[in-house]
Wavefront OBJ file of the C-alpha trace (Angstrom):
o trace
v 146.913 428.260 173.286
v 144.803 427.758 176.199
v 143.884 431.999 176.970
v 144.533 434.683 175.452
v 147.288 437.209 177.531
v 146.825 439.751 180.233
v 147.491 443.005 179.314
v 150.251 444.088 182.362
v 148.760 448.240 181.972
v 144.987 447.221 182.640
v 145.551 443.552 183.900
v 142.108 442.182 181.446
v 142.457 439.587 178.584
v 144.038 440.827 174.984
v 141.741 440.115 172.027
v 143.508 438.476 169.086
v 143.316 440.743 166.200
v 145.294 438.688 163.187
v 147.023 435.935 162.610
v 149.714 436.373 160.082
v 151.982 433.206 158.397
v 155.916 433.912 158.382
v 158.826 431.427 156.846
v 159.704 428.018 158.415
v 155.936 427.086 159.479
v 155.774 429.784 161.483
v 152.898 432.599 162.521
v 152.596 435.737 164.371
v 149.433 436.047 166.410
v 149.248 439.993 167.269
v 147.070 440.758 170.652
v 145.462 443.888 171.464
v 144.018 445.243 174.931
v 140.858 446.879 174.478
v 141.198 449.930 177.010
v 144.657 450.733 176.481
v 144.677 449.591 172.353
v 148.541 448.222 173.281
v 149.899 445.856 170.949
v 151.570 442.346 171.647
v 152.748 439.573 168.816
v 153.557 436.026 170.001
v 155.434 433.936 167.405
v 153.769 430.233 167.405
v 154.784 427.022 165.806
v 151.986 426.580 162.575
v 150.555 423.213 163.309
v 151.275 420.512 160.756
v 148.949 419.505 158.386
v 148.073 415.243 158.714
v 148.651 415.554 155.270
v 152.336 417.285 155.282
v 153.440 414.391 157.869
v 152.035 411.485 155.534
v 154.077 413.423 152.442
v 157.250 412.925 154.424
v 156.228 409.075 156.201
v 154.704 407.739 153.144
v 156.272 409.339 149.670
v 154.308 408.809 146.700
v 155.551 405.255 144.524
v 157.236 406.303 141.002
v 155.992 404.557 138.015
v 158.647 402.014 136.771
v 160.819 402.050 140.068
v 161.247 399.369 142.646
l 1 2 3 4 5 6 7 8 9 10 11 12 13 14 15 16 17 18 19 20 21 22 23 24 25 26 27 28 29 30 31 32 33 34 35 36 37 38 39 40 41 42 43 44 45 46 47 48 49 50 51 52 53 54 55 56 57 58 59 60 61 62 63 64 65 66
């Protein structure tokens, strides 16, 4: 995310408070405006780790199998 949000109320930039992991790779970043203390979540996308993409591309050889 390139900027945090605007609060709409006092038009300045939210400051992120927490950042909290949900099911299916997901997280909820929560935002909150410093005058008015108003609350906003955004659900994101969790970025992949390079090593949960190689798990999938690459899966570990079995002993014994060809």
């Amino acid at each position: 995310m390139a900027a945090a949000p605007i609060c709409i109320t006092c038009n300045i930039e939210r400051t992120l408070v927490s950042i909290q992991p949900t099911r299916n790779r997901h997280d909820v970043w929560q935002y909150e405006c410093p005058t008015c203390r108003s609350i906003f979540r955004l659900v994101t996308r969790r970025a992949s780790l390079e090593s949960d993409d190689a798990a999938f591309e690459n899966p570990p050889l079995r002993a014994g199998t060809r």
